[in-house]
C-alpha positions as CSV (number, residue, x, y, z in Angstrom):
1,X,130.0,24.5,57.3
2,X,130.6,27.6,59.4
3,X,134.0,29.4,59.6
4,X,134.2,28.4,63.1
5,X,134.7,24.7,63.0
6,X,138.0,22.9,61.1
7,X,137.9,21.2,57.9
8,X,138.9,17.4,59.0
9,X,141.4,15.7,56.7
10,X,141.9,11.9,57.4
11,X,146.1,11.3,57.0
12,X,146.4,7.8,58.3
13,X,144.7,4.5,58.1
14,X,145.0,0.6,59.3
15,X,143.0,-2.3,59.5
16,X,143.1,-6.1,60.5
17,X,143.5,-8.6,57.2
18,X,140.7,-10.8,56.9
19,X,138.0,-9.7,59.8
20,X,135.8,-12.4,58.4
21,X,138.2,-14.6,60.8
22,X,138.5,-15.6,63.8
23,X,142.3,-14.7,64.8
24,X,142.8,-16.9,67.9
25,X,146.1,-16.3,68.5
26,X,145.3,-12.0,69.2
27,X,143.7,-10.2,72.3
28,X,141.3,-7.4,71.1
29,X,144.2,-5.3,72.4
30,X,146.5,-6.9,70.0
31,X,144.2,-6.3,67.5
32,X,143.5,-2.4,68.5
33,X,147.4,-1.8,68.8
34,X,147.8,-3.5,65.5
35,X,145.6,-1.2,63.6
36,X,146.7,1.9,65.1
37,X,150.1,1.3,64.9
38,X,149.4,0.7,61.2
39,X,147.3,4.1,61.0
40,X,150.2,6.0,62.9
41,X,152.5,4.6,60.4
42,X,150.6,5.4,57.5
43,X,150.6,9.1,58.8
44,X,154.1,9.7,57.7
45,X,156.3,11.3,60.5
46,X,153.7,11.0,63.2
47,X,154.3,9.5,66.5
48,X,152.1,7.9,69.3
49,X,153.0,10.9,71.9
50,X,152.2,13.0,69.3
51,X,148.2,11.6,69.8
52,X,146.3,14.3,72.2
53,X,142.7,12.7,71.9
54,X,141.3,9.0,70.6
55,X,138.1,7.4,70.1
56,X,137.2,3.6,70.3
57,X,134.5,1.5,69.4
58,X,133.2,-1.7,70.6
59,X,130.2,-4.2,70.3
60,X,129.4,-3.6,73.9
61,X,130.2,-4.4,76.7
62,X,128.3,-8.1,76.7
63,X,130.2,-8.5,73.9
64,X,133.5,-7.2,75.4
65,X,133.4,-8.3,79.1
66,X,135.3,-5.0,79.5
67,X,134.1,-1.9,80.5
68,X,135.4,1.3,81.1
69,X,138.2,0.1,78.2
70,X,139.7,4.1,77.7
71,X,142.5,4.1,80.3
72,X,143.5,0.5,79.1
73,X,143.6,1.6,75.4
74,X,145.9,4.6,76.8
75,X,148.2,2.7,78.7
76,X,148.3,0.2,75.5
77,X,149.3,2.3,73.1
78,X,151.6,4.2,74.5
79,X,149.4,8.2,74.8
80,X,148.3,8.5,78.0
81,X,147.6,10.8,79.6
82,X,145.5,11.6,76.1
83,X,141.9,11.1,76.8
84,X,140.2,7.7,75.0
85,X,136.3,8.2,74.5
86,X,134.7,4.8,74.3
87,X,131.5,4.0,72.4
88,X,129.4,1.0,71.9
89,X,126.8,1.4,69.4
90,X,126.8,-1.7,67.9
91,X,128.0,-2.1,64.2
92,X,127.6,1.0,63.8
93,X,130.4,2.1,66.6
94,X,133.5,2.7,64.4
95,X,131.3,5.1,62.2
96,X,130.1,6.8,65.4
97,X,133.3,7.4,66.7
98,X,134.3,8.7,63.8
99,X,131.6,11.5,64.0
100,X,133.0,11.7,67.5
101,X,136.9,12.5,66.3
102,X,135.4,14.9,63.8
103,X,133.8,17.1,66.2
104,X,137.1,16.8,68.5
105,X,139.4,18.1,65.6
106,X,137.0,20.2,63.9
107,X,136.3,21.9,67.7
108,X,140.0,23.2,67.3
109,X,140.7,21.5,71.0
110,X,142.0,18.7,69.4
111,X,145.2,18.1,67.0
112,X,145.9,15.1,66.1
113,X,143.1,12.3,67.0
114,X,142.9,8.7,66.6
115,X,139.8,6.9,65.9
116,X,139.0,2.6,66.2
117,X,136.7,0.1,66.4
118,X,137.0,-3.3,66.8
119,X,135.5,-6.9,67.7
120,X,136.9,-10.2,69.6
121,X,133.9,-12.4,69.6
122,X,136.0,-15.7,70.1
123,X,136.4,-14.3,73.6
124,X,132.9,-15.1,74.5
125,X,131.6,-18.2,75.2
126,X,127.8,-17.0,74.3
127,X,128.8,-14.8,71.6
128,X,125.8,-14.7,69.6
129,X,123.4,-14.7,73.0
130,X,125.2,-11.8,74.2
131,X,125.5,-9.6,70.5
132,X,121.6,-9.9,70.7
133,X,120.9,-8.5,74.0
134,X,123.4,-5.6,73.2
135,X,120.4,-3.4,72.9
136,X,116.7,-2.5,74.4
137,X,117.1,-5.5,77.3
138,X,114.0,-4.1,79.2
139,X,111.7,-4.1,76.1
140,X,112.9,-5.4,72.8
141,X,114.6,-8.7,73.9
142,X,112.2,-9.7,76.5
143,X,109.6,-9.5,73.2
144,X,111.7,-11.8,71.7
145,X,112.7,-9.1,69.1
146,X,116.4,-9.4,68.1
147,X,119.1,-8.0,65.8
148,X,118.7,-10.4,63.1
149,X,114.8,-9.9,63.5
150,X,115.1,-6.5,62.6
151,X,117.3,-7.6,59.1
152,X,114.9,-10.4,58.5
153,X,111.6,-8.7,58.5
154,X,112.4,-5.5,56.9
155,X,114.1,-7.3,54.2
156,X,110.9,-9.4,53.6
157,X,109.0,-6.2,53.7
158,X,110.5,-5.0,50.8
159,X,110.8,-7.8,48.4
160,X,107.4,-8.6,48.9
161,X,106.3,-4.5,48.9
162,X,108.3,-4.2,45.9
163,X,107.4,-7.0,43.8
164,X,110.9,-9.0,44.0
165,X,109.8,-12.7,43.6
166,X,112.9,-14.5,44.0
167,X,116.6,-14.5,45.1
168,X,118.3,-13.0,42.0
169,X,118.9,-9.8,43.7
170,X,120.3,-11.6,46.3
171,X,122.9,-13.3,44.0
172,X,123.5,-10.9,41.8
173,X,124.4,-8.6,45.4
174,X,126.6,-11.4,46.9
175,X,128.4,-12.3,43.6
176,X,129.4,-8.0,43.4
177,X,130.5,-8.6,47.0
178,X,132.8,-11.6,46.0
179,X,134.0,-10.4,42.8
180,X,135.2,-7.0,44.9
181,X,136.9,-9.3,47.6
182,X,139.2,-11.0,44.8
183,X,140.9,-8.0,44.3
184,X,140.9,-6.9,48.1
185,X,144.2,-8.2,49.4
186,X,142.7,-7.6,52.7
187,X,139.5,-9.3,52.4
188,X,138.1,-12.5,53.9
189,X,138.0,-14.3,50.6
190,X,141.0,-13.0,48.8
191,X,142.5,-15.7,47.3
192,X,139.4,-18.2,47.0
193,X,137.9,-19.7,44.4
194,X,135.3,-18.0,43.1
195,X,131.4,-19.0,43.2
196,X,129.0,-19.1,40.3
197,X,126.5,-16.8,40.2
198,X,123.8,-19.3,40.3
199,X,125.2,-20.9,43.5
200,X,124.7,-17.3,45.5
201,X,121.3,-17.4,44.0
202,X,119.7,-18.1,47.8
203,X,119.2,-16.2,51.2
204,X,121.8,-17.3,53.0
205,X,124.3,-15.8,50.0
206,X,124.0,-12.3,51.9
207,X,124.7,-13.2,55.4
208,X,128.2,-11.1,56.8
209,X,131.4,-13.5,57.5
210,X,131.5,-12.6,60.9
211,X,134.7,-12.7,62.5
212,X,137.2,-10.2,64.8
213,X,139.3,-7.5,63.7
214,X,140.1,-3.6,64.4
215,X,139.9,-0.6,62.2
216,X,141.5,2.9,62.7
217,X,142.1,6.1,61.1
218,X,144.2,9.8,62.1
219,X,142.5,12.6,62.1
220,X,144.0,16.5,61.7
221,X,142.7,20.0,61.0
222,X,143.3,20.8,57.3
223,X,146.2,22.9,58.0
224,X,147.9,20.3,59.1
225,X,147.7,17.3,56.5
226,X,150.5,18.2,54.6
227,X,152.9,17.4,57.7
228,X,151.1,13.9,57.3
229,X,150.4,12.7,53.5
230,X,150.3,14.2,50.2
231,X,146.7,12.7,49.7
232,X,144.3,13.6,52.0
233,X,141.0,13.0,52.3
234,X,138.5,15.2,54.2
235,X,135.6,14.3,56.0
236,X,132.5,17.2,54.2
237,X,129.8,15.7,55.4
238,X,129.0,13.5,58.7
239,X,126.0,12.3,60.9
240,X,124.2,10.0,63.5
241,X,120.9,9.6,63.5
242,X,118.9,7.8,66.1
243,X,115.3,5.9,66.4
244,X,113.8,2.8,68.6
245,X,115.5,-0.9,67.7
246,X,112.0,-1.9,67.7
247,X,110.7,-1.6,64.4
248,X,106.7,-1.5,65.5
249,X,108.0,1.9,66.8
250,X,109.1,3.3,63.4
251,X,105.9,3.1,61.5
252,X,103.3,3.9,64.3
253,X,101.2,7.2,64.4
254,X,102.9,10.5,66.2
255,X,104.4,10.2,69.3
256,X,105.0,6.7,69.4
257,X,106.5,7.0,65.7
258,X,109.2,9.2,64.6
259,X,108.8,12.7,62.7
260,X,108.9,11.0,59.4
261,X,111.5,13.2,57.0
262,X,109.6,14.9,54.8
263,X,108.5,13.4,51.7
264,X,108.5,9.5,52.9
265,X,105.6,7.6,52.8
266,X,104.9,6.2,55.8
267,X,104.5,2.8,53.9
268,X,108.0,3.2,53.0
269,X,109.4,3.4,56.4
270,X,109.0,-0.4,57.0
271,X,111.2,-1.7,54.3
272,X,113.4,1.5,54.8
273,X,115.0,3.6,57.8
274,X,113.5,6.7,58.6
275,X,117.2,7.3,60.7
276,X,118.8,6.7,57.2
277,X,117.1,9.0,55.3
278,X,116.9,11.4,58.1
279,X,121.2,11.0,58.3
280,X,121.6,11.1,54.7
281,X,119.7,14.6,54.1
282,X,121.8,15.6,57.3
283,X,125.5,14.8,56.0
284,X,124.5,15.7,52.2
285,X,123.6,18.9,53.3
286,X,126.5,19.8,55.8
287,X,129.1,18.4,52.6
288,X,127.0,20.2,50.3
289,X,126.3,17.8,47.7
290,X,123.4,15.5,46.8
291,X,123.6,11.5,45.6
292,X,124.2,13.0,42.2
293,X,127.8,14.0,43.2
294,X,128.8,10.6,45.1
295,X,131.6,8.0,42.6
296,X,131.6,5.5,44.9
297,X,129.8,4.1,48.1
298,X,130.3,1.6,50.9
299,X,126.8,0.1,52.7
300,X,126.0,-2.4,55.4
301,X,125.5,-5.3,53.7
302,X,122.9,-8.2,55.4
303,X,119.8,-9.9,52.8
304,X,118.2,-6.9,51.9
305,X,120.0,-4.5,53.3
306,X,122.2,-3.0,50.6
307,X,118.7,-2.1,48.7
308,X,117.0,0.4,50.8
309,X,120.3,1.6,51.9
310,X,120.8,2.4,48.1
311,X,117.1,3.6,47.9
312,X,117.6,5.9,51.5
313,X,121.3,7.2,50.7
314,X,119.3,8.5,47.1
315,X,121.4,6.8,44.6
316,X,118.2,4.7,43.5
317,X,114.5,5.6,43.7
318,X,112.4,3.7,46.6
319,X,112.0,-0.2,45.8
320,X,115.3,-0.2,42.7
321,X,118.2,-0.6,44.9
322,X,117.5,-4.5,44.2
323,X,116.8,-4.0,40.8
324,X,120.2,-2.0,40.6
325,X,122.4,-5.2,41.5
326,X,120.2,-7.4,39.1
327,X,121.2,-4.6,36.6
328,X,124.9,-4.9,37.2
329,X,125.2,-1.4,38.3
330,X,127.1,-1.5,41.7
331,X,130.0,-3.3,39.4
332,X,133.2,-1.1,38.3
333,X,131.9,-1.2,34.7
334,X,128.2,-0.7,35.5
335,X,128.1,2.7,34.4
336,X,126.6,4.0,37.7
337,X,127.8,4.2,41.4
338,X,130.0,1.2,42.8
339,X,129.1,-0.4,45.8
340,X,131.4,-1.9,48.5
341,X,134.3,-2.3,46.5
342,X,136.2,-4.0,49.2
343,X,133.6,-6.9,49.4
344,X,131.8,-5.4,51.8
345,X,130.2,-7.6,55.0
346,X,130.2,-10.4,52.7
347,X,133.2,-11.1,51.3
348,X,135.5,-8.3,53.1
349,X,134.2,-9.9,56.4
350,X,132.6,-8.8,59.2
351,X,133.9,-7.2,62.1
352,X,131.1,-5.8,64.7
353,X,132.5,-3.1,66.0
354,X,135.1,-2.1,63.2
355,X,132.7,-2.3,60.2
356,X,132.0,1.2,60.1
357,X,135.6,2.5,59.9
358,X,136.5,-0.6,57.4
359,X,133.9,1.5,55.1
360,X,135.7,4.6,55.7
361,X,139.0,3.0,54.7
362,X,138.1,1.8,51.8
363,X,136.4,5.2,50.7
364,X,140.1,6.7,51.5
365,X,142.1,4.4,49.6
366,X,139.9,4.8,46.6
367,X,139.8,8.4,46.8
368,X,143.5,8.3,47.3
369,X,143.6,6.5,43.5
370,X,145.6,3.4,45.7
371,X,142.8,0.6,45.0
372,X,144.5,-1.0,42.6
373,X,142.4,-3.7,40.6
374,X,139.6,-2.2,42.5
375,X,140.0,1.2,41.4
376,X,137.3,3.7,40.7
377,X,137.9,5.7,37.4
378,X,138.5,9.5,38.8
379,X,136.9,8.8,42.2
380,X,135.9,12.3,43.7
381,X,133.3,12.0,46.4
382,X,132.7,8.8,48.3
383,X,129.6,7.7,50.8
384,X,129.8,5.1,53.6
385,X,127.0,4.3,55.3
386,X,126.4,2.3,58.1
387,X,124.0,0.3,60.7
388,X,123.5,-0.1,64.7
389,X,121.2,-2.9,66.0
390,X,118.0,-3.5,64.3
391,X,118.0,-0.1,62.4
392,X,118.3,2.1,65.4
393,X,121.6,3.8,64.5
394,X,122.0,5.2,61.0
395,X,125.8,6.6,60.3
396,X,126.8,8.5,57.0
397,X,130.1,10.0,56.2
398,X,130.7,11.9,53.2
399,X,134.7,11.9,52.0
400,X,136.4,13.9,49.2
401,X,139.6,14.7,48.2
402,X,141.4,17.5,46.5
403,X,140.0,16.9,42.7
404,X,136.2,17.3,44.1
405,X,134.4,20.6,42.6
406,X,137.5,21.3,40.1
């Protein structure tokens, strides 16, 4: 990292309980003020005025029916005239406005930043019409070509590429997912009775609870964390990577295809993401590590998805990250690297525009040594990785706290 920028330590955090809900009875503002009040709170002996620059994410804005939401989220929670940066990046938002309050704070212009993401879909009457025209209108969409294409396609690519003939993968991902929840206070299914494994064994087992909720995390210069928390956790490595929602895009010839990173096979780029790989290599090498180094990590979870994210982010070879849930591996006792141990999409519940920052939180709390149940033995280094759209925008953050290299 050069001596110019600031380490970033994360000092605060706050979430909504149970995203995969609806909660009719909140505005998304209630839901916003809810989480950063929690964050704030959670950063011991900070204040609201004491917030000089924020970041929000959101769906978008035919998800929202608001635009231009900064000034409102100002006036909301009480730091205006601090500027609020919006994004809408899909899923992927919260993660992206993290990278966004990392640069403000590491710039040395800002102090003290907040960070959210959040999602109200039972404010839209045509929620699910809307959430699939949140990207390409003018050429994706009018093909027909959706979000949920994207998920459905790719994930059939690599079963089939890879030689998976059933849904045991599928299970043996959902009931990891649902085992993690159970001990998530603040997961969708907390408190449930548990399936069998044999009843996830199907392709509907890994689709997200999709509900509403917020996320949000404070973000200081190093220097500074101690005023905050005697834990902190700092942000090494962090990046956004970008390529076409349209998949036939990402495995055509040079210039309508990507430069492919080096050392994919352009075969592998269907069942893959060339913007995963290419933001993994990014944030690994700005934190310094590689996948041998990461304890822990959190992954966008939708049918196949948790398996080339495992294969892209390194911590499996191409075509095992399906064979690595079979395997037990992403389990606490699985002698390898744990995956979404807050139940992820799945059970944890989805929350568009939050689920990035909902990875990053759980990453915290576990490096922190405050999962409880949950907990990761001597958790050092932690990955979160997330989606936008149809594989279009790839987010990894690297986390680490104070034991990491001793």
């Amino acid at each position: 990292m050069s001596e110019k920028l600031k380490r970033v330590a994360i000092v605060g955090v706050g979430n909504t309980k149970k995203p995969g809900n609806i909660h009719p009875l909140k505005s998304w503002k209630e839901l916003v003020a809810d989480a950063a009040y929690e964050a704030i709170e959670d950063a011991k002996g900070l204040k609201p005025r004491d917030i000089d620059g924020a970041v929000i994410a959101y769906h978008g804005e035919g998800v929202n029916e608001q635009g231009g939401i900064g000034g409102s989220v100002a006036d909301l929670l009480g730091i205006a005239p601090a500027p609020v940066f919006p994004h809408s990046m899909n899923c992927s938002g919260s993660a992206v406005a993290l990278n966004t309050g990392w640069e403000m704070v590491a710039s040395g212009k800002y102090k003290r930043v907040l960070v959210m993401g959040f999602e109200k879909e039972g404010d839209n009457i045509n929620y699910t019409e809307n959430i699939n025209i949140s990207f390409d209108t003018e050429y994706d969409y009018m093909f027909g070509f959706r979000h949920r294409d994207g998920f459905e396609l790719m994930s059939n690519y690599y079963m089939k590429h890879y030689g998976y003939k059933d849904y045991e993968s599928y299970g043996a991902m959902s009931y990891a997912a649902h085992t993690y929840g159970r001990m998530n206070p603040k997961a969708s299914v907390y408190g449930k009775p548990m399936p069998t494994r044999e009843s996830l064994n199907n392709s509907g087992s890994c689709f997200s609870m999709m509900g509403e909720g917020a996320a949000a995390a404070i973000l200081v210069p190093e220097e500074d964390a101690c005023l905050y928390t005697d834990k902190p956790v700092y942000i090494t490595g962090v990046s956004l990577a970008c390529t076409s929602h349209y998949i036939a895009h990402r495995v055509g010839e040079e210039p309508m295809g990507p430069a492919f990173p080096q050392g994919l096979k352009r075969e592998e780029t269907y069942g893959q993401s060339v913007a995963l790989i290419a933001a993994a290599r990014d944030a690994y090498a700005m934190a310094g590590i590689t996948a041998a180094d990461i304890d822990l990590a959190q992954v966008y979870d939708l049918t196949a998805g948790s398996f080339w994210f495992l294969d892209g982010l390194g911590i499996t070879a191409p075509g095992q990250g399906a064979q690595y849930f079979i395997d037990g591996k992403a389990m606490l006792d699985g002698g390898a690297v744990p995956i979404n141990t807050d139940g992820g999409n799945i059970a944890r519940g989805h929350a568009s525009g939050a689920d990035g920052l909902n990875q990053v939180i759980e990453n915290v709390i576990q490096l922190r040594g405050d999962a409880g149940e949950r907990q990761v033995k001597d958790a050092k280094c932690a990955v979160a990785a997330c989606v936008g759209s149809a594989f279009a925008h790839m987010t990894v953050a690297v986390l680490v706290n104070d034991k990491f290299g001793k």
